[in-house]
Each structure stands twice: as C-alpha cells, then as structure tokens.
mmCIF file as gemmi writes it, N, C-alpha and C atoms, coordinates in Angstrom:
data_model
loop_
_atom_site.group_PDB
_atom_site.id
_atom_site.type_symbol
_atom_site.label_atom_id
_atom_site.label_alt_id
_atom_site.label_comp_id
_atom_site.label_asym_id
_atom_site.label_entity_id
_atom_site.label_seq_id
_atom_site.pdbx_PDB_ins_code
_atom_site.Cartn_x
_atom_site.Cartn_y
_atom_site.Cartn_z
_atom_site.occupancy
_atom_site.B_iso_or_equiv
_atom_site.pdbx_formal_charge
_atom_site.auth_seq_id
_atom_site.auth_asym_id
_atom_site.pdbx_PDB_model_num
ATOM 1 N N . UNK Axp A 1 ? -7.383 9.756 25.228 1 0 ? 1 A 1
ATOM 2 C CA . UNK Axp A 1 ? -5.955 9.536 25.274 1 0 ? 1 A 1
ATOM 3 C C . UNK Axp A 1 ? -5.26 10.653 24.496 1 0 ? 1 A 1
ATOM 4 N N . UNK Axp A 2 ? -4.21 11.469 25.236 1 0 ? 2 A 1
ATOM 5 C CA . UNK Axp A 2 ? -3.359 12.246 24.457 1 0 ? 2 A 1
ATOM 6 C C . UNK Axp A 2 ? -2.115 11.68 23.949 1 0 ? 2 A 1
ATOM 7 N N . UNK Axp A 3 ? -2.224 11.942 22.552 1 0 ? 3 A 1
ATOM 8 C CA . UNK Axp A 3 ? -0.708 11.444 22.067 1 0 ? 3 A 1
ATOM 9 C C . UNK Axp A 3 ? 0.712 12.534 22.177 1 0 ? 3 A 1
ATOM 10 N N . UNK Axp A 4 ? 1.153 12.247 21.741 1 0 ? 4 A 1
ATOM 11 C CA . UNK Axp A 4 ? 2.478 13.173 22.167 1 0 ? 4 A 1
ATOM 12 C C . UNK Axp A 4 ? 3.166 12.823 21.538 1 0 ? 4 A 1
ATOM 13 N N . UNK Axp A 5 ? 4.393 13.654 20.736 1 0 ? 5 A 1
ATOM 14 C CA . UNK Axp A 5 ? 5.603 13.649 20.261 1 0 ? 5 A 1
ATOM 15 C C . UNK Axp A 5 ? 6.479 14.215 20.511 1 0 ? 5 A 1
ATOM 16 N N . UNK Axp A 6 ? 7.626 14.404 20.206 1 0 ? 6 A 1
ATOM 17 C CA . UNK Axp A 6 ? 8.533 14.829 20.383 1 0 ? 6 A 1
ATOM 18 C C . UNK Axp A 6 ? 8.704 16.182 20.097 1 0 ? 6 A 1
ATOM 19 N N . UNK Axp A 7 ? 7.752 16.776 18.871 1 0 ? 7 A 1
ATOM 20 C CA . UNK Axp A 7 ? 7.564 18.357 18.144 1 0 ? 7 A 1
ATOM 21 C C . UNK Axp A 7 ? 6.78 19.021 19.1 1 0 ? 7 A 1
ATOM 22 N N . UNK Axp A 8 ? 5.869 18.278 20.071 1 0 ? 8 A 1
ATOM 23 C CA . UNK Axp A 8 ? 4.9 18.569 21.102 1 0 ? 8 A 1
ATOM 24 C C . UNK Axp A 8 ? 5.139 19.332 21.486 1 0 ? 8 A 1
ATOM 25 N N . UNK Axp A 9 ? 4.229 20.584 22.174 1 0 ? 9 A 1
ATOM 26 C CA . UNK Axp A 9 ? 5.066 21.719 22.592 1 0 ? 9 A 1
ATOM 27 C C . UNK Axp A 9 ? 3.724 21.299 24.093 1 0 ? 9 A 1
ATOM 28 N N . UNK Axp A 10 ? 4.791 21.419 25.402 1 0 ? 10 A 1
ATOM 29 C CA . UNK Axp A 10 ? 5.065 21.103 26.578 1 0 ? 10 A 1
ATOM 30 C C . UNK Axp A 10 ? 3.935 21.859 27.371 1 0 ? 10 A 1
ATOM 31 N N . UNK Axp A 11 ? 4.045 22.74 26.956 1 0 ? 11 A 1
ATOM 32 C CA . UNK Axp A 11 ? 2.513 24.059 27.848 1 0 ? 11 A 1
ATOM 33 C C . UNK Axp A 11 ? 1.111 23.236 27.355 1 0 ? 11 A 1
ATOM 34 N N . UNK Axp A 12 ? 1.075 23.386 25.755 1 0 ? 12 A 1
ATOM 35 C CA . UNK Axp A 12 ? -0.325 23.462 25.094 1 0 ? 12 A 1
ATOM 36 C C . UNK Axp A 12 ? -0.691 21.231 25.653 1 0 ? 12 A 1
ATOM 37 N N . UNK Axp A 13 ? 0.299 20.802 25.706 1 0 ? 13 A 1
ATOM 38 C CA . UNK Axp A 13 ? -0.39 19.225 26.123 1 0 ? 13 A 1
ATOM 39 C C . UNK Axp A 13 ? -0.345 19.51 27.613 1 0 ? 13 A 1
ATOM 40 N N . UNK Axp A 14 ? -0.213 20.117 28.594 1 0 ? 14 A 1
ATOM 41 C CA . UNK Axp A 14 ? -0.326 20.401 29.969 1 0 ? 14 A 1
ATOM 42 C C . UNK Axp A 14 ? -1.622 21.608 29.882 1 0 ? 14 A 1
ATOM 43 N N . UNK Axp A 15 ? -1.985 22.26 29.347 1 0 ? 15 A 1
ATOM 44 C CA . UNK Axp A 15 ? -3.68 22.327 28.824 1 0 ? 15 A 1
ATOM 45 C C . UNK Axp A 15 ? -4.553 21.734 29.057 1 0 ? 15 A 1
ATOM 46 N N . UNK Axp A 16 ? -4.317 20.664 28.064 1 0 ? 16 A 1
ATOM 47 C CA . UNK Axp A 16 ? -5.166 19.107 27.468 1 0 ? 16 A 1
ATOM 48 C C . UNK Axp A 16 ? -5.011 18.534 28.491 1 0 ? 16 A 1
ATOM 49 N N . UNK Axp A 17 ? -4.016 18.386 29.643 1 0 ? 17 A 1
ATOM 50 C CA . UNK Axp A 17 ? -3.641 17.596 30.273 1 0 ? 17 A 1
ATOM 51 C C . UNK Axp A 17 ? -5.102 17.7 31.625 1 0 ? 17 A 1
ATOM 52 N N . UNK Axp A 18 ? -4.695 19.259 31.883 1 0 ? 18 A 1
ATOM 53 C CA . UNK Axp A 18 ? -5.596 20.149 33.157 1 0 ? 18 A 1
ATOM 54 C C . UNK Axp A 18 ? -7.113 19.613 32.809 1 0 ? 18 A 1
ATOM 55 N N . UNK Axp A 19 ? -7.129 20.194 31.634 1 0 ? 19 A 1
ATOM 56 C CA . UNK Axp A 19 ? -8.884 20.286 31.578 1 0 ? 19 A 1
ATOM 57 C C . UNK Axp A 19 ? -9.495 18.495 31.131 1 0 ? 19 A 1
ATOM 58 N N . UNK Axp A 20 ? -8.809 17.797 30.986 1 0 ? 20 A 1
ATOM 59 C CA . UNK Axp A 20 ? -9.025 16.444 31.097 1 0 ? 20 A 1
ATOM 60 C C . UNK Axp A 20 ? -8.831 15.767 32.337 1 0 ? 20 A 1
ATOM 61 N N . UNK Axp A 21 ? -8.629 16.091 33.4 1 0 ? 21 A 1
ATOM 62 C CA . UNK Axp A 21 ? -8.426 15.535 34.684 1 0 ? 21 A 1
ATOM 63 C C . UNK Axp A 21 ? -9.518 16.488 35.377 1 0 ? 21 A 1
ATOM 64 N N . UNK Axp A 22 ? -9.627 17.708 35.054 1 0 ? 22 A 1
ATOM 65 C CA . UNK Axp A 22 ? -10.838 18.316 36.068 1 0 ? 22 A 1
ATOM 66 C C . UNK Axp A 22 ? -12.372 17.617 35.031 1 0 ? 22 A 1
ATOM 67 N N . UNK Axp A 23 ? -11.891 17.023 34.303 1 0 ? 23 A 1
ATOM 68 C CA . UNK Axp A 23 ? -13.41 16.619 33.45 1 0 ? 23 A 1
ATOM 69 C C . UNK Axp A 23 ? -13.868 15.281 34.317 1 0 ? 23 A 1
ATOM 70 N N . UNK Axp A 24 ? -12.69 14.511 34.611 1 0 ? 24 A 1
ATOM 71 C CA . UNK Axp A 24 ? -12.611 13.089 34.353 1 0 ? 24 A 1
ATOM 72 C C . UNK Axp A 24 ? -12.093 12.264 35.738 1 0 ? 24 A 1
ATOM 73 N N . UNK Axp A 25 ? -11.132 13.056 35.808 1 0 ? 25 A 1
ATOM 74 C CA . UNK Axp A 25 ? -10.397 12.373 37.009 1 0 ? 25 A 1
ATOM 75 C C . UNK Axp A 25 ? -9.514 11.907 36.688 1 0 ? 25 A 1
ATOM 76 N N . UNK Axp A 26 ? -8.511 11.422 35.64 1 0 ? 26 A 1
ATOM 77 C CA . UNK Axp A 26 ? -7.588 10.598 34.868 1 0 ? 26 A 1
ATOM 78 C C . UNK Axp A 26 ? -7.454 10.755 33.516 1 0 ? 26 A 1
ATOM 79 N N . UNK Axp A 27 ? -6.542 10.432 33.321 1 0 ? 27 A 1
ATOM 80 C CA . UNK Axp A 27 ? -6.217 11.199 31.696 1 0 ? 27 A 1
ATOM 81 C C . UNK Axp A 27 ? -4.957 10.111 31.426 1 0 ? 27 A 1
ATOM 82 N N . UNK Axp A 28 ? -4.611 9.724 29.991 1 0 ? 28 A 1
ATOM 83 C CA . UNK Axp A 28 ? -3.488 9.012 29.487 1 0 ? 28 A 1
ATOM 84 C C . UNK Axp A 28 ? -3.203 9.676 28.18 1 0 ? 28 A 1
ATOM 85 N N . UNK Axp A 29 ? -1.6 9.458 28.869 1 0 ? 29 A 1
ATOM 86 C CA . UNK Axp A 29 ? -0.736 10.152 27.611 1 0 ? 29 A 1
ATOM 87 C C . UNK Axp A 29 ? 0.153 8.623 27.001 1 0 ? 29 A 1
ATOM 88 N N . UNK Axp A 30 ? 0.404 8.823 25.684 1 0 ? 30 A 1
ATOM 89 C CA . UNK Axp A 30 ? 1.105 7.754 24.964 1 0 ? 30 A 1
ATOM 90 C C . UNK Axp A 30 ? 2.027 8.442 24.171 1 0 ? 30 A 1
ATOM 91 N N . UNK Axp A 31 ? 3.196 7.495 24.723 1 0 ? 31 A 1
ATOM 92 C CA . UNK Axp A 31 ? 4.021 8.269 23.711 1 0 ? 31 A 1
ATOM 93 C C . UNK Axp A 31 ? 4.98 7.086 23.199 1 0 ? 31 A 1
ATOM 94 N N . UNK Axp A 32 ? 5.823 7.529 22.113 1 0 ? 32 A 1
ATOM 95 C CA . UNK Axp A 32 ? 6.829 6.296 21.266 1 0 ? 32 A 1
ATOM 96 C C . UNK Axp A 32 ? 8.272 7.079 21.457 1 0 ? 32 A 1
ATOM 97 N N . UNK Axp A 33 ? 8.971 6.552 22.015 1 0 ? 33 A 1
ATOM 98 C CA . UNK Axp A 33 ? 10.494 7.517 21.657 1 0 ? 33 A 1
ATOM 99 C C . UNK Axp A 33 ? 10.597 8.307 22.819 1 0 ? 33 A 1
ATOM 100 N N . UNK Axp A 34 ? 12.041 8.158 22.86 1 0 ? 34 A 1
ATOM 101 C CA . UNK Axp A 34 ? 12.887 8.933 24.148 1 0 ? 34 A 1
ATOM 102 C C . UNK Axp A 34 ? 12.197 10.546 24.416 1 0 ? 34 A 1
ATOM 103 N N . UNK Axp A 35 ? 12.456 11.241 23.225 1 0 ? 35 A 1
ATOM 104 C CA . UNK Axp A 35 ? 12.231 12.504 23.01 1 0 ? 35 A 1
ATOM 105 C C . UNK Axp A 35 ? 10.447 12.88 23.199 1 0 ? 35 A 1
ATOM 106 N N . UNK Axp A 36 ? 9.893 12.269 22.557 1 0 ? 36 A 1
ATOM 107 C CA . UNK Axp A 36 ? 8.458 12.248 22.982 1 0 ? 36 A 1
ATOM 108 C C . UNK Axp A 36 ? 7.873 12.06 24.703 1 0 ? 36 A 1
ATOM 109 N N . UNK Axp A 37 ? 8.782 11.08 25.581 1 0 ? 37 A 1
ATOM 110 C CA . UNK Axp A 37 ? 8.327 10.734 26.678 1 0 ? 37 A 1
ATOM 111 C C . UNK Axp A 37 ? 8.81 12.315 27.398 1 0 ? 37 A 1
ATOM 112 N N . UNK Axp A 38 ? 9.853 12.96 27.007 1 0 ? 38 A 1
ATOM 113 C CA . UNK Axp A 38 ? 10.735 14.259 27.37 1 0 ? 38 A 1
ATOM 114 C C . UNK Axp A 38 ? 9.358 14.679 27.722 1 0 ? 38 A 1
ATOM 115 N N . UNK Axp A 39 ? 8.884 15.321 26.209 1 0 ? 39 A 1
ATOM 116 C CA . UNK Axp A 39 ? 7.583 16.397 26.151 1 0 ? 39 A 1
ATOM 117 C C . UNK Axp A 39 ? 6.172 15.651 27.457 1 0 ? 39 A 1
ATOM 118 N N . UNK Axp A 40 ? 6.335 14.427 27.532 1 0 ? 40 A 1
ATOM 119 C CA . UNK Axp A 40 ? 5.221 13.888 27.76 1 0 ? 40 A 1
ATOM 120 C C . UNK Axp A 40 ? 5.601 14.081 29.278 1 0 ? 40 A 1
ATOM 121 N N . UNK Axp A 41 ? 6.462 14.183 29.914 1 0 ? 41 A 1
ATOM 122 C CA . UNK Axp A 41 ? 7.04 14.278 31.173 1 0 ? 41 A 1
ATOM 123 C C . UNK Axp A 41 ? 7.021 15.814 31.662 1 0 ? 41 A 1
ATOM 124 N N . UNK Axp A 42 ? 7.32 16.725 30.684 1 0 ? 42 A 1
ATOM 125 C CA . UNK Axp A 42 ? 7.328 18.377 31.293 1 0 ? 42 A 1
ATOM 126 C C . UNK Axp A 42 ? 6.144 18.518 31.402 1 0 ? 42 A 1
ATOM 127 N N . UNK Axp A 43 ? 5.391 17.797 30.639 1 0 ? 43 A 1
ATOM 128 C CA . UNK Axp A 43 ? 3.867 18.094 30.398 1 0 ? 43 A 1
ATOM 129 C C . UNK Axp A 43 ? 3.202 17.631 31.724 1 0 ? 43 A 1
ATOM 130 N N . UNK Axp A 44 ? 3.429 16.938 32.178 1 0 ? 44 A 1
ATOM 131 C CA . UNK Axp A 44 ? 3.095 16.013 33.461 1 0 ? 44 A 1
ATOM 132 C C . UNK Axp A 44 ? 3.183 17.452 34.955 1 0 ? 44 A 1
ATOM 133 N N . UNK Axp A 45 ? 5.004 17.421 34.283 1 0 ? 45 A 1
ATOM 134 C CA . UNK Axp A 45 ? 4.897 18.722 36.133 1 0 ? 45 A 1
ATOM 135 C C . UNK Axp A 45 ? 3.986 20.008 35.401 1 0 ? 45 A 1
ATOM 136 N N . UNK Axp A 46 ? 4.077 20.416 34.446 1 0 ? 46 A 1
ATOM 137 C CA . UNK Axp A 46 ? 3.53 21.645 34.253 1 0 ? 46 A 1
ATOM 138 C C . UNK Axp A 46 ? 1.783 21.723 34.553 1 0 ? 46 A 1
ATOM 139 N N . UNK Axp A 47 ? 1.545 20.651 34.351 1 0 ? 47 A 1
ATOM 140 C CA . UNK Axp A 47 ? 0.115 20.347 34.494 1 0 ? 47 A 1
ATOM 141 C C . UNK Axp A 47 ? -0.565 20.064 35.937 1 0 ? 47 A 1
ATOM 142 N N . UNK Axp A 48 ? 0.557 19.752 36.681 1 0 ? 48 A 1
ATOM 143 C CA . UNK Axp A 48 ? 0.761 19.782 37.694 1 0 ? 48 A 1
ATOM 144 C C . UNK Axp A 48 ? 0.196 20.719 39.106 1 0 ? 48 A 1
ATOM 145 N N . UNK Axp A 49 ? 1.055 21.908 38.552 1 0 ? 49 A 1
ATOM 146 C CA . UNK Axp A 49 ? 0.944 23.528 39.109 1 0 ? 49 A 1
ATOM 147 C C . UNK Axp A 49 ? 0.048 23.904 38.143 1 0 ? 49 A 1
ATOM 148 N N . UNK Axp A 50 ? -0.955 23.597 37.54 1 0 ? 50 A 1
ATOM 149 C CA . UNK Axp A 50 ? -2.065 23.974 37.067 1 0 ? 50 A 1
ATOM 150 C C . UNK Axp A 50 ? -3.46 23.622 37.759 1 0 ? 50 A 1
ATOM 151 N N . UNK Axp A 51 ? -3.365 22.1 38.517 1 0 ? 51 A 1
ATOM 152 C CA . UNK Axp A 51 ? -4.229 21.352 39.225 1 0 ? 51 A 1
ATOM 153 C C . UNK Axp A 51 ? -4.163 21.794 40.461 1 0 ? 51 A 1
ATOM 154 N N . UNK Axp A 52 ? -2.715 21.832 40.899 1 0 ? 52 A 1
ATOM 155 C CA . UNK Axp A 52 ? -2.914 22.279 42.014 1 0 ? 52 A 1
ATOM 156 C C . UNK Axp A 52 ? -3.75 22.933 43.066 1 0 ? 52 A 1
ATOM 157 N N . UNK Axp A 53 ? -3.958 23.951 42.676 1 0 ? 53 A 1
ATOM 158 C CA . UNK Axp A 53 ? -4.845 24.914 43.243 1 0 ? 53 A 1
ATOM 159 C C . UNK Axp A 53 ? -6.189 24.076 43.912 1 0 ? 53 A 1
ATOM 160 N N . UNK Axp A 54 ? -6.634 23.399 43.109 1 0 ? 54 A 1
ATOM 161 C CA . UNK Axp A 54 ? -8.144 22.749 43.121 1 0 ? 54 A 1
ATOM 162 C C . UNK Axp A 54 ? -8.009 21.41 43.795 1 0 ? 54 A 1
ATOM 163 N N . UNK Axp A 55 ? -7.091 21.522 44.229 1 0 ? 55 A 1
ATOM 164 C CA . UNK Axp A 55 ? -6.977 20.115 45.129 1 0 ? 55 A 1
ATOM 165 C C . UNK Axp A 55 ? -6.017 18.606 44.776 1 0 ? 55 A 1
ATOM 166 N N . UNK Axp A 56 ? -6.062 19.063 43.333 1 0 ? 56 A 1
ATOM 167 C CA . UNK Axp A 56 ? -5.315 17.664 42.718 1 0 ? 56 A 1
ATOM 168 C C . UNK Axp A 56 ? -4.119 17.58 43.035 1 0 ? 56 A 1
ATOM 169 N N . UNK Axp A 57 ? -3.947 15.989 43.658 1 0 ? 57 A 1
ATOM 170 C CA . UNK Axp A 57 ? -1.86 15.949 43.723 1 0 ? 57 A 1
ATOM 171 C C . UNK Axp A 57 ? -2.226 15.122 42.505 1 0 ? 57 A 1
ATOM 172 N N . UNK Axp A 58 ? -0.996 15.139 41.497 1 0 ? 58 A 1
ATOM 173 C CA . UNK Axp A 58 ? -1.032 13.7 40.339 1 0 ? 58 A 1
ATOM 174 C C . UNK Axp A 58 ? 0.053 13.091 40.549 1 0 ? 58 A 1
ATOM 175 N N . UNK Axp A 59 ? -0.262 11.685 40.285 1 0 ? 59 A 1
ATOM 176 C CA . UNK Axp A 59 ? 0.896 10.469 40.241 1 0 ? 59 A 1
ATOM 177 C C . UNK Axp A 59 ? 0.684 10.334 38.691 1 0 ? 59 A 1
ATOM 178 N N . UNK Axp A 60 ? 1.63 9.603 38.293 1 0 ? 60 A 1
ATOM 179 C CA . UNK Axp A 60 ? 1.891 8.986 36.956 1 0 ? 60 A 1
ATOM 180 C C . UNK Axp A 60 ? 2.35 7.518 37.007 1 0 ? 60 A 1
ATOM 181 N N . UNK Axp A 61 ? 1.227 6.713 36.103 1 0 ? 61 A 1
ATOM 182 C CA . UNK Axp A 61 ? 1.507 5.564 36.591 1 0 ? 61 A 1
ATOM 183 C C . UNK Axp A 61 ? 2.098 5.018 34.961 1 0 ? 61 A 1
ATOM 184 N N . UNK Axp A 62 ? 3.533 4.433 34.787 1 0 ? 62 A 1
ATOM 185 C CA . UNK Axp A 62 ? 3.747 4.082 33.127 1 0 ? 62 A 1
ATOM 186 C C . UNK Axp A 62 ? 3.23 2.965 33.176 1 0 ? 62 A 1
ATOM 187 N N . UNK Axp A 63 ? 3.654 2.229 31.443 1 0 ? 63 A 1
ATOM 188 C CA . UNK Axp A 63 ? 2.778 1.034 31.532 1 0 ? 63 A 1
ATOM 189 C C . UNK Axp A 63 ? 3.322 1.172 29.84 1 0 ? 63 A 1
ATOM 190 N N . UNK Axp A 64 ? 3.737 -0.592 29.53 1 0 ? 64 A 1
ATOM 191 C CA . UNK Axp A 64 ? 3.516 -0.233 27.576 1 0 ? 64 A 1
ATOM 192 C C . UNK Axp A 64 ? 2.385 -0.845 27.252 1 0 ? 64 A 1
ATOM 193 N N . UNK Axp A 65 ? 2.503 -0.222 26.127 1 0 ? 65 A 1
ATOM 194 C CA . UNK Axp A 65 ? 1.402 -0.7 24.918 1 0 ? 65 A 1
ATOM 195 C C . UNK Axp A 65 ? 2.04 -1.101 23.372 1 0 ? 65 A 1
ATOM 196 N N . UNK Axp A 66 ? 1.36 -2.32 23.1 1 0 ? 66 A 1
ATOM 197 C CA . UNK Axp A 66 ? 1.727 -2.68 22.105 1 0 ? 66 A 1
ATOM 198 C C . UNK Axp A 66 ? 1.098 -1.661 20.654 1 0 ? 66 A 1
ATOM 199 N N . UNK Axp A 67 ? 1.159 -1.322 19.678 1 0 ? 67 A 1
ATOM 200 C CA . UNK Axp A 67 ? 0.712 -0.584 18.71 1 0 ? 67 A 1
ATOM 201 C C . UNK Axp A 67 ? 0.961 -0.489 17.673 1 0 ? 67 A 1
ATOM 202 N N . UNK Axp A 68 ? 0.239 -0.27 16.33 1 0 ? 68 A 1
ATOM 203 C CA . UNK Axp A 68 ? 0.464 -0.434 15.32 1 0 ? 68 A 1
ATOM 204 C C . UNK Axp A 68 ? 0.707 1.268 14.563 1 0 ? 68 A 1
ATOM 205 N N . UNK Axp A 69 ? 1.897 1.314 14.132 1 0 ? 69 A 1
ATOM 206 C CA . UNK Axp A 69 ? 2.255 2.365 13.176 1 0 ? 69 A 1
ATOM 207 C C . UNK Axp A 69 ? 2.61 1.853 11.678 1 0 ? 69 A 1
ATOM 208 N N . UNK Axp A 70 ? 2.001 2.444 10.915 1 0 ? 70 A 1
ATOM 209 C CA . UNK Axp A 70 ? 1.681 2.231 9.508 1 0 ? 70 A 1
ATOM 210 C C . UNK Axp A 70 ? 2.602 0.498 9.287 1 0 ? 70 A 1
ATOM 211 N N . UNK Axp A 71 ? 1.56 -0.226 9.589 1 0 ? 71 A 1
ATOM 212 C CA . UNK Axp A 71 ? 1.682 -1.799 9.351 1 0 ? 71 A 1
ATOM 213 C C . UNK Axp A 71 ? 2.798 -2.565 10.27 1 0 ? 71 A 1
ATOM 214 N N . UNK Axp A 72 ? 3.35 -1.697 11.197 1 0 ? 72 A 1
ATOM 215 C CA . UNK Axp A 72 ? 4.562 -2.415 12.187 1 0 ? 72 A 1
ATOM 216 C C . UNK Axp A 72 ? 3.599 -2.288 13.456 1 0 ? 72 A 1
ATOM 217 N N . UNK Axp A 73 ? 4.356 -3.124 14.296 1 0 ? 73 A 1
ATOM 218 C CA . UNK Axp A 73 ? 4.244 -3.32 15.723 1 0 ? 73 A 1
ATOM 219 C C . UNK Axp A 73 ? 5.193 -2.748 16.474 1 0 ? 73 A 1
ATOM 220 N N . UNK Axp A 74 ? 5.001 -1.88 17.181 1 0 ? 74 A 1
ATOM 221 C CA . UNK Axp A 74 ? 6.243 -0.496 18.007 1 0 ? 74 A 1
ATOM 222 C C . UNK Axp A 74 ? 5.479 -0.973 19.443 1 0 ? 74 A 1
ATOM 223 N N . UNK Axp A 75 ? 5.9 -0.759 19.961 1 0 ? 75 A 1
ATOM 224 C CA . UNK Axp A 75 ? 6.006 -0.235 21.655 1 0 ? 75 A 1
ATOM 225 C C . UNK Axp A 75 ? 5.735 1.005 21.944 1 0 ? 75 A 1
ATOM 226 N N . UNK Axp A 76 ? 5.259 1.357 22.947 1 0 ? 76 A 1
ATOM 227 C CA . UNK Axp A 76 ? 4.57 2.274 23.19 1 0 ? 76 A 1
ATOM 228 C C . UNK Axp A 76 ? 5.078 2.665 24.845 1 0 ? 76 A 1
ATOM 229 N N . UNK Axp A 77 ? 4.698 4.329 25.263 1 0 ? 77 A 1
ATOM 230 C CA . UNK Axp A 77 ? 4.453 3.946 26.739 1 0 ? 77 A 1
ATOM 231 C C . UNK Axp A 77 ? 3.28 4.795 26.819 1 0 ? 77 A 1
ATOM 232 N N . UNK Axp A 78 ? 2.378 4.156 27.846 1 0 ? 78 A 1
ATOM 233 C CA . UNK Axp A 78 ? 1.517 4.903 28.34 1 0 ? 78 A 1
ATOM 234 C C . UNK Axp A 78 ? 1.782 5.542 29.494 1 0 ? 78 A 1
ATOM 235 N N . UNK Axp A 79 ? 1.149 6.583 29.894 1 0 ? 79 A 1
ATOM 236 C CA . UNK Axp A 79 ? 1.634 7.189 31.296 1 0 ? 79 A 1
ATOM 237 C C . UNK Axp A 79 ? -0.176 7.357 31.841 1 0 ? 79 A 1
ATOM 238 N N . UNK Axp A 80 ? -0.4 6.545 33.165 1 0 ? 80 A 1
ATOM 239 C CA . UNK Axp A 80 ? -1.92 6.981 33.229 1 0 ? 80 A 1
ATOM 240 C C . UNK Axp A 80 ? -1.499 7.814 34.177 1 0 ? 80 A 1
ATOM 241 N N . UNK Axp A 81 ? -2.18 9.106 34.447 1 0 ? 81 A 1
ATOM 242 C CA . UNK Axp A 81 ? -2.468 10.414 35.527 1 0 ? 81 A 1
ATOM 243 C C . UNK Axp A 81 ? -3.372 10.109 36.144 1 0 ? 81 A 1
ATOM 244 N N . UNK Axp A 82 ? -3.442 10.079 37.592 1 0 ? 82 A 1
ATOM 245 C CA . UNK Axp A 82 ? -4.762 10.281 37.992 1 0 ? 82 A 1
ATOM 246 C C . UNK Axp A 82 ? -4.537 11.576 39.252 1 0 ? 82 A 1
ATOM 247 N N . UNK Axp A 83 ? -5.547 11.879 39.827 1 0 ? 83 A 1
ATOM 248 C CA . UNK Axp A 83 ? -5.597 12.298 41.041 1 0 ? 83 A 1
ATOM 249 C C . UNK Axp A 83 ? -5.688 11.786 42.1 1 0 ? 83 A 1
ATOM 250 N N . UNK Axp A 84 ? -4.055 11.7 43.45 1 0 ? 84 A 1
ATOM 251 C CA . UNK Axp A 84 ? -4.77 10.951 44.277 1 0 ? 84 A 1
ATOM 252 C C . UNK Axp A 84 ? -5.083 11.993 45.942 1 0 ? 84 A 1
C-alpha cells in the first residue's frame, strides 16, 4: 500500500505506482485529506502514460478505510488500481 500526502510529489508516487502494478497487477493508494487525494489522483493519470505502453488500461476503484492516527480514528480513502 502507498501512502500519500499532500507534500507528495506527483511523478516520484506514479514511479511506485508503475513498478507496483507491472509487479503485481494492482496496487493501493491511501490517502487522508482533500489535498493528499489531489497528489494521489495526478499520480493515478501520470502513472497511467507510464503503463501504457505495455498494455495496461487502469481504473481506480475508491473505497474508505477506517484508521488510526496517533490514538484517533480518521477516515481514510483508499483508491485500489488495477489493470483491466
């Protein structure tokens, strides 16, 4: 699972993104906050036109998650990638 924030820089998690879907087939990103889902979303198309070539179309499927940050309960979103 890749986490993501908002400081995230958009290329280097569309990286992580590529070489975890040609490993795997599917990959999940989690993120907390408006600004984080931003990064977690450019990261998505950029990673995109990286797969491409090799055959992959990706969907993004969201989804929350409940989670614990230092002793609270936050919300979460997950985004699962796969190739279809």
């Amino acid at each position: 699972m890749l986490k993501v924030s908002s400081k995230s820089n958009p290329n280097s998690i569309a990286g992580a993104l590529a070489c975890v879907l040609r490993e795997s087939g599917s990959a999940e990103i989690q993120v907390v906050g408006a600004g984080a889902l931003n990064q977690a979303i450019k990261a998505v198309a950029i990673a995109r036109g990286y797969v491409a070539p090799g055959g992959y179309d990706l969907v993004c499927i969201p989804a929350f998650a409940d989670i614990m940050i230092n002793g609270e309960e936050r919300t979460a979103l997950r985004l699962i990638i796969q190739s279809r």
